[in-house]
N, C-alpha and C positions, 0 to 999 in steps of 0.2 A: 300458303305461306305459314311458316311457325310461327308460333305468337311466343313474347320474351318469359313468359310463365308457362308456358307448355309444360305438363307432368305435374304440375304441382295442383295439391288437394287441397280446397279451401270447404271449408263448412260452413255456412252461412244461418249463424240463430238471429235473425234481426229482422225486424220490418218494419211499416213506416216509408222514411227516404232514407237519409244519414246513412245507413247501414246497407242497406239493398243497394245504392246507389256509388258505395266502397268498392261490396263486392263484385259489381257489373264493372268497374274498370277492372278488375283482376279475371273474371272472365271474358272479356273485349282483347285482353293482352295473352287469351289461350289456357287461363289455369282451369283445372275440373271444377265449378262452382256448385255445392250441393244446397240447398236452402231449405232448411227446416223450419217448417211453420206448426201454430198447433191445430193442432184438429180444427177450430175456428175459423182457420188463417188468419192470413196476414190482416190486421186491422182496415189498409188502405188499399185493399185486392179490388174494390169495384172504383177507383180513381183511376182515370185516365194515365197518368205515369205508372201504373203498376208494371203494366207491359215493358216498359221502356227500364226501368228499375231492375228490373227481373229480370231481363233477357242474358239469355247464353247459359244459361245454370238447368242443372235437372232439381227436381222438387221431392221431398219428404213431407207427410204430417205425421208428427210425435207427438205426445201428450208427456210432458216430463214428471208429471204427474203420477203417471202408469209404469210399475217396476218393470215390465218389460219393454216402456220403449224408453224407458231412462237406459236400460241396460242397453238398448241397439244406438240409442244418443254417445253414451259412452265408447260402443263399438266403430263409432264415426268416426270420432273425437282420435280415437286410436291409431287411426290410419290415414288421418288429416295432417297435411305440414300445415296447417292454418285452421282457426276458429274466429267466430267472429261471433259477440254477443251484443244486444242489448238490452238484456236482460237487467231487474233492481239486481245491486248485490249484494242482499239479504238474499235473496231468491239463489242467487247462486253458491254463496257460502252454505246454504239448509243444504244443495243439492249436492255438493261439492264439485261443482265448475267452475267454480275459481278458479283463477291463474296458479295458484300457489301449489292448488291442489292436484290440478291438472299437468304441471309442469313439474311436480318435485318425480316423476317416473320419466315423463320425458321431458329435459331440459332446451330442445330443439322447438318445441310445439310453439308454433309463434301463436299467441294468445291478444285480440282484441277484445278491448270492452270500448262503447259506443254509447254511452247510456246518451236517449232521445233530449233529456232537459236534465240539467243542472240539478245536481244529486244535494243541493247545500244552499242555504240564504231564502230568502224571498222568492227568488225564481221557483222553486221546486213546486211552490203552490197554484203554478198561474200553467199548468202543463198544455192541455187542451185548447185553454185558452190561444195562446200563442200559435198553437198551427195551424187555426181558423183565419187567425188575421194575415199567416204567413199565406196560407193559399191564395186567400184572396187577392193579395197584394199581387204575388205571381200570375193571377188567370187572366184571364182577357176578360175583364169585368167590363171595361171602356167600350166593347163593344155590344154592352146590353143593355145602353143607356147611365151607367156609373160611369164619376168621370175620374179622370186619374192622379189628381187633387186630393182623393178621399182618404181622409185620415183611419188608420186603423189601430192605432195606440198599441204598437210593437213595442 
């Protein structure tokens, strides 16, 4: 069966969930999902949803860092009808992956930015924090003797 995104090229810079887990609806619906991680990978590669996050997509590591794979980044970026970041963006204005920047050659590039926590206020300092208490809340903690009661101060 076609899926309603067939043909269409998505680029996937994100990881975590937020972002991996956008892009897995668009490839679940048939679009090409490429996911570029760096060299490192993805932060959340040995958690159990990674698989599940990730599925349907082929895989990249870049280093944007490196003038040649910012150059094959860019060569993605090119032949992508979709981008997906979440990237700071200070990081992306130095690189020039902005939307602005990216989009003033092609005005078609549909351009996501995803940033993981709140770029503004009080929140931006509590980052890590917060996806400690979000997992936990999500696992099946209940069944390792924590009970479901347990406050985690989200």
């Amino acid at each position: 069966m076609d899926g309603a995104y067939d043909g269409i090229r998505v680029l996937d810079c994100t990881e975590g969930i937020a972002g991996p887990t956008a892009t897995m609806h668009l490839a679940d619906f048939g679009a090409d999902v490429l996911k570029v991680e760096t060299p490192a990978g993805d932060r959340l590669r040995d958690e159990p949803g990674y698989l599940c996050w990730n599925r349907n997509k082929r895989f990249s590591r870049l280093d944007a860092g490196d003038y040649r794979d910012l150059s094959e980044l860019r060569r993605l970026i090119a032949v992508a009808d979709a981008v997906v970041f979440d990237w700071p963006a200070a990081e992306l204005d130095r690189l020039g992956l902005d939307a602005t920047s990216l989009r003033a050659g092609r005005p078609e590039l549909t351009y996501a930015w995803m940033p993981p926590y709140s770029q503004r206020g009080s929140c931006r300092r509590h980052r890590m924090a917060v996806f400690g208490g979000i997992s936990a809340a999500s696992s099946d903690l209940g069944h390792q003797g924590c009970t479901r009661s347990a406050s985690f101060g989200i």
